[in-house]
matplotlib code that plots the C-alpha trace (Angstrom):
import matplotlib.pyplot as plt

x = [80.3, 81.4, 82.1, 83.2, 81.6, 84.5, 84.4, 80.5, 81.1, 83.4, 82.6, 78.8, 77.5, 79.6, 78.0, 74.4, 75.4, 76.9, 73.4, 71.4, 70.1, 67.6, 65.4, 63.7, 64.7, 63.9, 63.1, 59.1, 55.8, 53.1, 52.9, 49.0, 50.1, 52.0, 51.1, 52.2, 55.4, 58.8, 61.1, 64.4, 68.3, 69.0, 70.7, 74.2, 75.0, 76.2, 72.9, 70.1, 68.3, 65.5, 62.4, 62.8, 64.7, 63.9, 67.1, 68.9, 70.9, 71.5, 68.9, 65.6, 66.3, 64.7, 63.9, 62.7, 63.8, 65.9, 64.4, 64.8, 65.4, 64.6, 64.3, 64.1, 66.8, 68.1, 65.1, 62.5, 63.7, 67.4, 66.1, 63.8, 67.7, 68.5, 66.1, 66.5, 69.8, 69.2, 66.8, 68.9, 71.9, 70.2, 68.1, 70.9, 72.9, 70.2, 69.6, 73.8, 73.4, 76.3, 75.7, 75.7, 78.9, 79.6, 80.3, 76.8, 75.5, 76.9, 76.5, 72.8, 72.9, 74.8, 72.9, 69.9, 71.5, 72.4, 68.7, 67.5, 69.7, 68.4, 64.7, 65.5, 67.2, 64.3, 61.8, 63.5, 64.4, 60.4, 59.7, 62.2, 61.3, 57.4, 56.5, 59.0, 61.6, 64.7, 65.7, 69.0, 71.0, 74.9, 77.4, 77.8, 74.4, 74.1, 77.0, 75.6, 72.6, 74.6, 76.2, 73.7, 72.4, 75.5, 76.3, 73.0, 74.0, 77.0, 75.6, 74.5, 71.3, 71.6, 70.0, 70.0, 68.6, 68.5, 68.8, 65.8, 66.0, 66.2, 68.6, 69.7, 72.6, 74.8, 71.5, 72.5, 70.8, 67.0, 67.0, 69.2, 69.1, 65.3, 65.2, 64.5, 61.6, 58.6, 56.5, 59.4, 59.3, 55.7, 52.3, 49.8, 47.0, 43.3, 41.9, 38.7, 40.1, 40.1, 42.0, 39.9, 41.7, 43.1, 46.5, 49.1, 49.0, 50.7, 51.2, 52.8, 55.1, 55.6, 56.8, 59.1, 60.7, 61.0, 61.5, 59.2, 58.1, 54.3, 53.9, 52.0, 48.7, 48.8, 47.6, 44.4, 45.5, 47.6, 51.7, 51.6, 54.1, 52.7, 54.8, 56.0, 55.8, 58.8, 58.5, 55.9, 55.7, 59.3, 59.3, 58.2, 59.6, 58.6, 59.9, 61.3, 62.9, 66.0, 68.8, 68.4, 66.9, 65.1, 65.8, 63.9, 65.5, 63.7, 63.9, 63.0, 60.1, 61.5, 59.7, 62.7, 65.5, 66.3, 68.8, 68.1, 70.8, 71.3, 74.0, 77.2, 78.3, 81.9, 80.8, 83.1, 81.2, 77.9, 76.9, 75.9, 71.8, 71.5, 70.8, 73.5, 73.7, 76.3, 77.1, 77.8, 73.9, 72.7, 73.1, 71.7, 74.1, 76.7, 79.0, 80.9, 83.8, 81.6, 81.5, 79.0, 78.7, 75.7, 75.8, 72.5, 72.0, 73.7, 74.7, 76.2, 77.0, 79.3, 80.1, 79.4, 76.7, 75.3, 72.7, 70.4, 66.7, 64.4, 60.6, 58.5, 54.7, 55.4, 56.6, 59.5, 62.8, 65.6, 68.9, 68.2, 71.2, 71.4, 73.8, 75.4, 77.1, 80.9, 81.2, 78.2, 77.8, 76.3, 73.7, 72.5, 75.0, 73.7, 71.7, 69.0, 68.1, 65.2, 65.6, 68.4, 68.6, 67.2, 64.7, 64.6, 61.9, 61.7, 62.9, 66.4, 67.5, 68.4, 70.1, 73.8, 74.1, 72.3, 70.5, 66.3, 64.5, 62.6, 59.3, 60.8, 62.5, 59.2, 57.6, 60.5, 60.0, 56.3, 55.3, 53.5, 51.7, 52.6, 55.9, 53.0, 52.8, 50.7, 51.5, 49.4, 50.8, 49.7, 49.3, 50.5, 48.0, 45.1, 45.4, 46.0, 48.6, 47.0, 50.2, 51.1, 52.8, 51.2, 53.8, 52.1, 48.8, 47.2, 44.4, 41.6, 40.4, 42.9, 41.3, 38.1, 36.6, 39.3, 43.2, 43.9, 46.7, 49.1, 52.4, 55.7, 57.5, 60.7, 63.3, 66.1, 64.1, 62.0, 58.5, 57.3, 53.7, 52.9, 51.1, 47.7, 47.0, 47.5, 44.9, 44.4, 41.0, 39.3, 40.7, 43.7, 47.3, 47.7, 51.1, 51.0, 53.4, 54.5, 55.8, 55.8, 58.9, 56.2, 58.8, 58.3, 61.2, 61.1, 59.2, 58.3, 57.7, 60.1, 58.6, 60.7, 60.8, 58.2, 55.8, 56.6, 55.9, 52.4, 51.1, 51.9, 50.6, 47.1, 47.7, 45.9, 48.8, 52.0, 55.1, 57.9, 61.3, 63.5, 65.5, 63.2, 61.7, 57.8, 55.5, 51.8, 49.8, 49.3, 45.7, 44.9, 42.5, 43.9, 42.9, 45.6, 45.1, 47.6, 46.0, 46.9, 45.2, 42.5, 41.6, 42.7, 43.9, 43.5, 46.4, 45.0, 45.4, 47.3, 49.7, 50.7, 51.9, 55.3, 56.4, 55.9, 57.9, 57.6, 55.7, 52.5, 50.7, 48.4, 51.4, 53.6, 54.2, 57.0, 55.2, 55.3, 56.3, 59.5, 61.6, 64.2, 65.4, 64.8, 66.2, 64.2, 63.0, 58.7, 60.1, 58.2, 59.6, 56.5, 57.0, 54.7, 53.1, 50.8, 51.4, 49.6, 46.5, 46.4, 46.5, 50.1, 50.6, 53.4, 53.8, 57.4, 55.7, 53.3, 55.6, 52.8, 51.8, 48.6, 46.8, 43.1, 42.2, 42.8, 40.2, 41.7, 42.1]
y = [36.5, 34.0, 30.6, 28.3, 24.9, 22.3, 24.7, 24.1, 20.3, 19.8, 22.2, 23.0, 19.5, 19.7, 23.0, 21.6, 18.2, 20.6, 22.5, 19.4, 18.7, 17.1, 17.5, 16.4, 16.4, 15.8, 18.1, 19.1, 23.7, 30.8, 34.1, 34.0, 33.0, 35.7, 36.2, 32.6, 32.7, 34.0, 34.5, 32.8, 34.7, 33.3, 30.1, 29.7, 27.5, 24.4, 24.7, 23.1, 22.0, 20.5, 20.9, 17.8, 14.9, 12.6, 11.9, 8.8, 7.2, 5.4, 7.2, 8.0, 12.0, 12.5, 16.1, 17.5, 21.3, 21.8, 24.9, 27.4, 30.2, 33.8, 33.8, 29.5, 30.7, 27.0, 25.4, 23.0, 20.2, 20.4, 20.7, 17.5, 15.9, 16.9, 15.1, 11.6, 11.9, 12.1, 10.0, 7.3, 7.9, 7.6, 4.4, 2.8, 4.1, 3.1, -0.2, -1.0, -1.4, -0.5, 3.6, 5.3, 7.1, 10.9, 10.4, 8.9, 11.3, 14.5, 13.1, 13.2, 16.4, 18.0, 15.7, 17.6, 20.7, 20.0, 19.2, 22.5, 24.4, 23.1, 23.2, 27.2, 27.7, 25.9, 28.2, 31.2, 30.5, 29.5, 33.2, 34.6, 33.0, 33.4, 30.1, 28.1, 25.8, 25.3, 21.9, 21.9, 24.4, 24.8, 23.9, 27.3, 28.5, 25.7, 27.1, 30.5, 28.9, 26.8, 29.8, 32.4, 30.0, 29.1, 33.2, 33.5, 29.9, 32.1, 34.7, 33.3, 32.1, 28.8, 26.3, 24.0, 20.3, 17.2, 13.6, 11.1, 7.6, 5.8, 3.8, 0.5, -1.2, 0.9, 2.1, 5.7, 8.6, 8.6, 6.1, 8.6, 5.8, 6.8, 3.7, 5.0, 3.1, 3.9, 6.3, 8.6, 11.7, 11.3, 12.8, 10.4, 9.2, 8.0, 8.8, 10.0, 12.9, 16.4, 19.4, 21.6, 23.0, 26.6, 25.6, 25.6, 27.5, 31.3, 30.6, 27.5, 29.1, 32.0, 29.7, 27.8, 31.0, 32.3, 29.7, 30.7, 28.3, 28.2, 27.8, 24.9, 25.5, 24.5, 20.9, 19.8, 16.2, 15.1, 14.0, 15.5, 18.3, 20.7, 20.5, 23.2, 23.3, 23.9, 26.5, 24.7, 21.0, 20.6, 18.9, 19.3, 19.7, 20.5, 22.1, 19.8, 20.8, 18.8, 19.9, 21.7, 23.9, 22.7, 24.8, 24.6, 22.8, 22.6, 18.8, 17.9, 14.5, 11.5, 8.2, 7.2, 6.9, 6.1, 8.6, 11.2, 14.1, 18.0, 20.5, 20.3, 23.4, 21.9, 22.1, 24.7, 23.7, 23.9, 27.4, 30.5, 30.3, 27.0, 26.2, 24.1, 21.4, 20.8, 20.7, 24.5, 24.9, 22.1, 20.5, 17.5, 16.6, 13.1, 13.3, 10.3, 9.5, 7.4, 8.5, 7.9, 9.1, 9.5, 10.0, 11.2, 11.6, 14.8, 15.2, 14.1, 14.5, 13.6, 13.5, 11.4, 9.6, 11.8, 11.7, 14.5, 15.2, 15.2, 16.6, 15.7, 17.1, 17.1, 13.6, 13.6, 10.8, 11.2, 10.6, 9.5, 8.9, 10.6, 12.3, 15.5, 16.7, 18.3, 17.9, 19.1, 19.1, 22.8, 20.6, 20.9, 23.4, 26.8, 29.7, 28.9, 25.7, 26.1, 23.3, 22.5, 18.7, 15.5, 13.2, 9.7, 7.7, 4.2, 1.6, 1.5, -1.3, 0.9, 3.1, 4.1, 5.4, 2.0, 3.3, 3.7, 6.2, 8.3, 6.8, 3.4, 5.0, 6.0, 3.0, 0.9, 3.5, 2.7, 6.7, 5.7, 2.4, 1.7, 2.8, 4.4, 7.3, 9.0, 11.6, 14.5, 16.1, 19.4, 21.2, 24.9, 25.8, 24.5, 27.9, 26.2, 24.1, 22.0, 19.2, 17.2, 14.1, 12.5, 10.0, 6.7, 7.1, 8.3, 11.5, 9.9, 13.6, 13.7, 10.8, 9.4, 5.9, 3.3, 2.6, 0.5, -1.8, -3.7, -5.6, -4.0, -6.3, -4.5, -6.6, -3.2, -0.9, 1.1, 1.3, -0.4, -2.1, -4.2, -2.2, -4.3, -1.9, 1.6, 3.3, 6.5, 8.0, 4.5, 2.3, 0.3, -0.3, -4.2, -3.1, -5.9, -7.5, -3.7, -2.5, 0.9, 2.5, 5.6, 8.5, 11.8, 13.2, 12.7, 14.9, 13.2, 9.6, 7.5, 4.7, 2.0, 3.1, 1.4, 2.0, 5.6, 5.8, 3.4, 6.0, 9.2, 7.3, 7.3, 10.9, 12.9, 15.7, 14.0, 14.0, 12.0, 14.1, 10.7, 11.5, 9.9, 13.1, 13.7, 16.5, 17.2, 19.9, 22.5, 22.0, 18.0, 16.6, 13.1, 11.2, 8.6, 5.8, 3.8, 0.7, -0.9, -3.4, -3.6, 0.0, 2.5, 6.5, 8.8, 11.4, 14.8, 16.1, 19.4, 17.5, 15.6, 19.4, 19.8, 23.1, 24.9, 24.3, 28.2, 31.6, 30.0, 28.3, 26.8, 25.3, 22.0, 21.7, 18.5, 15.9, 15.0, 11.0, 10.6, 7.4, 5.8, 2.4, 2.8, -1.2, -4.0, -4.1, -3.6, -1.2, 2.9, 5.2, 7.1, 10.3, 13.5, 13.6, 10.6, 11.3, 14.8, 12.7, 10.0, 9.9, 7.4, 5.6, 3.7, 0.6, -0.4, -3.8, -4.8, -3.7, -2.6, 0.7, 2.3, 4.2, 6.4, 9.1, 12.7, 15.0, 17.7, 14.9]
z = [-71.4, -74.0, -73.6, -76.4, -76.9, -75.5, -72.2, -71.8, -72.8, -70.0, -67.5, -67.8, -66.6, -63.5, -62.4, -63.4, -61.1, -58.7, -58.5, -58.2, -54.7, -52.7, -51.9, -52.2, -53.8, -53.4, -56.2, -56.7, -54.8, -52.4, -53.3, -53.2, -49.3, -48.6, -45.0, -44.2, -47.0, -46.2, -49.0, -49.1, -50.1, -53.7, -53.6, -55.0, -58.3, -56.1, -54.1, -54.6, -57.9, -56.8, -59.8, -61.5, -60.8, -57.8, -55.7, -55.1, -51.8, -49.6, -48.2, -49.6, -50.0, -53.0, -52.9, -56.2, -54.8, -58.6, -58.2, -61.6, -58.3, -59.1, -62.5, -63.9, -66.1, -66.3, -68.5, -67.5, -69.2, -68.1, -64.7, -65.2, -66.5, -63.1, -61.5, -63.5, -62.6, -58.7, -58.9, -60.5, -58.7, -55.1, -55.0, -56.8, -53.4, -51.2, -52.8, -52.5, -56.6, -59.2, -59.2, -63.0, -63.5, -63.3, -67.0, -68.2, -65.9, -67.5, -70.8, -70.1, -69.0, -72.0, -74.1, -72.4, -72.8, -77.3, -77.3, -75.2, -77.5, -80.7, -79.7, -79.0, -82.1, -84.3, -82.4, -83.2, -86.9, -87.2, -85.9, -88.2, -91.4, -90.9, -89.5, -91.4, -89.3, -90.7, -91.8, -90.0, -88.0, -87.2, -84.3, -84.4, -83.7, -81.2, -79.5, -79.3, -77.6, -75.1, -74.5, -74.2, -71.6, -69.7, -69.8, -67.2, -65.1, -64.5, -63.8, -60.7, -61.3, -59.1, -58.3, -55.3, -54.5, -52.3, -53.2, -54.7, -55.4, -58.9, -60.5, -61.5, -61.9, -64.8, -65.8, -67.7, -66.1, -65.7, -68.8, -70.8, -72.9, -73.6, -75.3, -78.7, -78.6, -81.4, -78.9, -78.4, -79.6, -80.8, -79.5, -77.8, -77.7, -78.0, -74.5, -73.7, -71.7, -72.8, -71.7, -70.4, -67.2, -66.6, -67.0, -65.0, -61.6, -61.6, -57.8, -58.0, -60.8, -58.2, -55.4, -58.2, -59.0, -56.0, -53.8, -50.9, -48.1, -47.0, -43.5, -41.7, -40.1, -36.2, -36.3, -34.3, -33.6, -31.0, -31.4, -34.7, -36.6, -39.1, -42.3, -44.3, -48.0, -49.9, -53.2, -55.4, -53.5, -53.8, -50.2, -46.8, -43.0, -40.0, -36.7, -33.9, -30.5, -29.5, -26.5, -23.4, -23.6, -26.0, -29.3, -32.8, -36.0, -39.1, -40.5, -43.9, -42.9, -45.3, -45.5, -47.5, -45.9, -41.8, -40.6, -38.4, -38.4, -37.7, -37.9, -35.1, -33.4, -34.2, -38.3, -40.2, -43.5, -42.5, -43.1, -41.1, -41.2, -39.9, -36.1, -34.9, -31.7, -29.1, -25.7, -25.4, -26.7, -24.9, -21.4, -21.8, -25.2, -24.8, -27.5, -28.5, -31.2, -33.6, -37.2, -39.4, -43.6, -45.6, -49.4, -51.1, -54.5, -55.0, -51.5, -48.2, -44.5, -42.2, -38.4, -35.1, -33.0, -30.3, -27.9, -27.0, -25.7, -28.4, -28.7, -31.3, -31.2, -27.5, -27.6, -25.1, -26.6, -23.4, -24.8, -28.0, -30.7, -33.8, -35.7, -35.6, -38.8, -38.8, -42.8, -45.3, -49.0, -50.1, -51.0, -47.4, -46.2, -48.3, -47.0, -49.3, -48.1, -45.7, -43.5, -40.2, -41.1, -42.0, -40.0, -42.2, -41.3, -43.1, -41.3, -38.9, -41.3, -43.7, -41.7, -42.2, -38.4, -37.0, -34.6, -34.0, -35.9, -34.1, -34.0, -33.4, -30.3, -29.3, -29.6, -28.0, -24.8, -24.7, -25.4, -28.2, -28.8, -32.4, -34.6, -36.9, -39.2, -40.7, -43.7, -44.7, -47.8, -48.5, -52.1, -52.3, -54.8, -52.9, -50.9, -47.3, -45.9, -43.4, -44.2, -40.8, -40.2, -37.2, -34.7, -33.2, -35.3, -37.7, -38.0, -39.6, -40.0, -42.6, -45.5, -46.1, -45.5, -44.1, -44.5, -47.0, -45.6, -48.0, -47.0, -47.2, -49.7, -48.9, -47.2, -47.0, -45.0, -47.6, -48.0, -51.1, -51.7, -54.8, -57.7, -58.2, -61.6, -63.3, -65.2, -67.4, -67.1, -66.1, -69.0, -67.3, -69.0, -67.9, -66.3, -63.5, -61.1, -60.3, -56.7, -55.5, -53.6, -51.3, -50.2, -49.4, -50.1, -54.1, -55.8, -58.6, -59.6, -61.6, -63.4, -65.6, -69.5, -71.5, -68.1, -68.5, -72.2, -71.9, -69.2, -71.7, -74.5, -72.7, -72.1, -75.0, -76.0, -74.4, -75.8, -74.8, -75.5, -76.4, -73.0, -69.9, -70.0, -71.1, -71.3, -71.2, -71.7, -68.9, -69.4, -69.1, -67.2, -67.4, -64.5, -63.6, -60.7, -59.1, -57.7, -54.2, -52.5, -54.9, -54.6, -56.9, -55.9, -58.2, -59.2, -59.4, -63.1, -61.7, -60.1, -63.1, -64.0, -62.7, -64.7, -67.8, -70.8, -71.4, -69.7, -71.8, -68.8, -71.3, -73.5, -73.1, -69.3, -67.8, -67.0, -63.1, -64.5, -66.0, -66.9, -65.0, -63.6, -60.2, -59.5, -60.0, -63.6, -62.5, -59.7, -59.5, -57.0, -56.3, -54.5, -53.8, -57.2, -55.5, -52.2, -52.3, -53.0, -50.4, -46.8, -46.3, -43.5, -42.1, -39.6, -38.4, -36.1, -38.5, -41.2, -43.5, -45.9, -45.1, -48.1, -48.1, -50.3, -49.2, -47.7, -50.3, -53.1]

ax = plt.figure().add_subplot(projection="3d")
ax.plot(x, y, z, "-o")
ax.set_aspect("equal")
plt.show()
């Protein structure tokens, strides 16, 4: 299948936006756990796209799930353009800021895509003419590239993803203006780190490839949900009852955004494979004619207020409103996606529907003391899932030593604490007066542009690819911190790994931090890269962040 140039240039980038999703999204994650993984039916172009890009809203849905599906035939780096671009998009939403335009955002992505095409085409004329690149290469061969690789998206190898937050005012997708700044496209740095790791993990590649979900492990401690890892720590739900009788939904858990939604019986565009709510499912279900709309990075939902029975970790809600969905993007919508709906849990401030969250329900109705949560991340390739999000606590079986608590400096409803320092391998990067945006449901962190590019500079090996975009060796033992509250939590090297440049697992691998202006100008969105290492904690009346290192750090 042939497809000349001017074709790819207009249509391509609307099928690669099309494919982007949350994730979550968000949108970063099990084959070594087969007997707790369930494969999942290959998702469709317009699905979700998930590996790279951190998704942007009005709500926090930052999946990284830009899964490369059955066979990551779309490459790393364009999914990592995917996930600038959600990332950008949603916090811009979320953040009611001017929101980049579909143009910037596909000119990124075929930008992305001249680049991909390029890189492949220098690589193979190096082969051919022993070892020597050649010094220039034609539109024509860079159309047979672009083709060769459109000629498999079409083939339907699809991808599928869920909003992230990131972007400024205007701001060009995930920095797409890479400010050409003098560390771009050049190989840091002087650290003291060496590379001396394995390399990237074949079951976390698995789980990319094959988007497989690893199942929860029955939590110990009380009012708390197991979470379910998505492919290769793409994003995470868990299974709550709601109705009468109470049925099971599967709900993506995201600290960054506040609406709390599942399919309608009524929805004609909300798929076959999800489990759907109304009053012939459930007794106990009030309908009511109020609409509300949410628009995610690369995704969004429609329908009406509802009230239903809802039971979280045996936490009983009567009646409590939320929304039920008649209208769904595929984003949400398509077989492939492994979860029912969407549980936000920042605060009801930022809420489209404006009603409680959950937890804040809870609290309200005196069930639980505190609107606190506690998050558990889990990490595929640490061989268990033992991931739980706890409601009206925390499980201080979960992190060592004590919370630390800092002030939510967020005055919208997101959780955001004040960066006291960030540091490669001990030696700190005097990058003060930063804040921190904690969610979820991004995959990846987004940090402003010449942040981004001091943090790979300290990285012995990176490379930054002149696009927001930055890759690492597979094999770095880097040891990067985030400070808060005077004490610093350390990023596990693996997870600065997101995916491999190429089947080498020891080769170039894209970096877990990419560039982006996620709104204020010192602003990081900070999703499961970090999260996977702390114990976070949330707390609606105090209205402060909790953060402890990981038992599995």
């Amino acid at each position: 299948m042939h497809f000349p140039a001017s074709f790819l240039a207009a249509v391509l980038p609307f099928l690669l936006l099309a494919s982007l999703t949350s994730g979550h999204s968000h949108h970063r994650r099990q084959l070594s756990h087969s007997r707790r993984s369930s494969p999942r039916s290959p998702r469709p172009l317009a699905a979700r796209s998930e590996l790279f890009l951190p998704s942007t809203s009005k709500v926090g849905l930052n999946r990284l799930a830009i899964r490369t599906d059955q066979n990551q035939h779309l490459p790393p780096k364009v999914l990592l353009q995917m996930h600038i671009n959600r990332s950008v998009r949603r916090h811009a939403r979320m953040s009611k800021r001017d929101v980049p335009t579909d143009d910037q955002l596909r000119g990124a992505l075929v930008k992305r895509w001249e680049t991909v095409g390029l890189e492949a085409r220098a690589r193979r004329e190096k082969r051919q003419r022993g070892g020597k690149a050649m010094a220039g290469m034609s539109l024509g061969s860079l159309a047979s590239d672009l083709n060769a690789a459109a000629g498999r998206v079409f083939a339907g190898k699809k991808n599928h993803g869920k909003a992230g937050k990131g972007a400024a005012a205007g701001a060009a997708a995930g920095g797409a203006a890479a400010a050409t700044t003098s560390s771009a496209n050049t190989t840091a740095s002087t650290s003291s780190s060496t590379s001396s790791s394995a390399g990237f993990s074949q079951t976390d590649l698995d789980a990319a490839n094959q988007g497989t979900v690893s199942t929860a492990e029955t939590p110990t401690a009380n009012a708390t949900l197991g979470l379910n890892i998505e492919a290769n720590d793409v994003g995470y739900f868990a299974t709550v009852q709601l109705g009468t009788p109470p049925a099971d939904f599967k709900i993506l858990m995201d600290s960054g955004s506040a609406d709390f939604w599942v399919p309608s019986e009524a929805c004609s565009s909300c798929g076959s494979t999800h489990t759907t709510l109304g009053a012939k499912t459930s007794s106990s279900f009030k309908a009511s004619t109020t609409q509300f709309q949410v628009t995610y990075g690369t995704g969004n939902v429609a329908g009406t207020i509802a009230q239903d029975d809802v039971l979280l970790a045996g936490l009983a809600l009567t009646g409590h409103s939320f929304g039920v969905t008649t209208t769904e993007s595929t984003d949400f919508s398509d077989a492939s996606v492994p979860f029912d709906g969407l549980m936000g849990l920042a605060q009801s401030t930022l809420s489209e529907q404006g009603v409680l969250t959950p937890i804040e329900s809870l609290a309200k109705a005196g069930t639980v003391q505190s609107a606190q949560l506690g998050f558990h991340l889990s990490r595929l390739s640490d061989g268990t899932n033992d991931g739980e999000v706890t409601f009206g606590g925390v499980d201080a079986t979960k992190f060592t030593g004590s919370l630390v608590e800092v002030p939510n400096v967020n005055t919208q409803g997101f959780w955001e604490g004040a960066m006291d320092d960030i540091s490669v391998d001990g030696t700190s990067l005097k990058l003060s007066g930063r804040t921190a945006i904690l969610d979820t449901g991004t995959t990846l962190i987004v940090a402003p542009q010449a942040d981004a590019e001091a943090v790979h500079a300290a990285i012995p090996g990176a490379a930054s690819d002149g696009q927001g975009g930055f890759t690492v060796p597979c094999t770095t033992t880097a040891s990067i911190a985030l400070t808060f509250g005077g004490q610093s939590f350390t990023i596990q090297p693996s997870d600065l790994t997101f995916l491999p440049e190429t089947n080498d697992l020891t080769g170039a691998c894209v970096s877990g931090i990419s560039a982006g202006s996620v709104g204020g100008a010192n602003e990081w969105l900070v999703g499961d890269v970090f999260l996977k290492n702390v114990y976070f904690a949330t707390d609606v009346q105090s209205n402060t962040i909790g953060l402890a290192p990981s038992v599995k750090a």
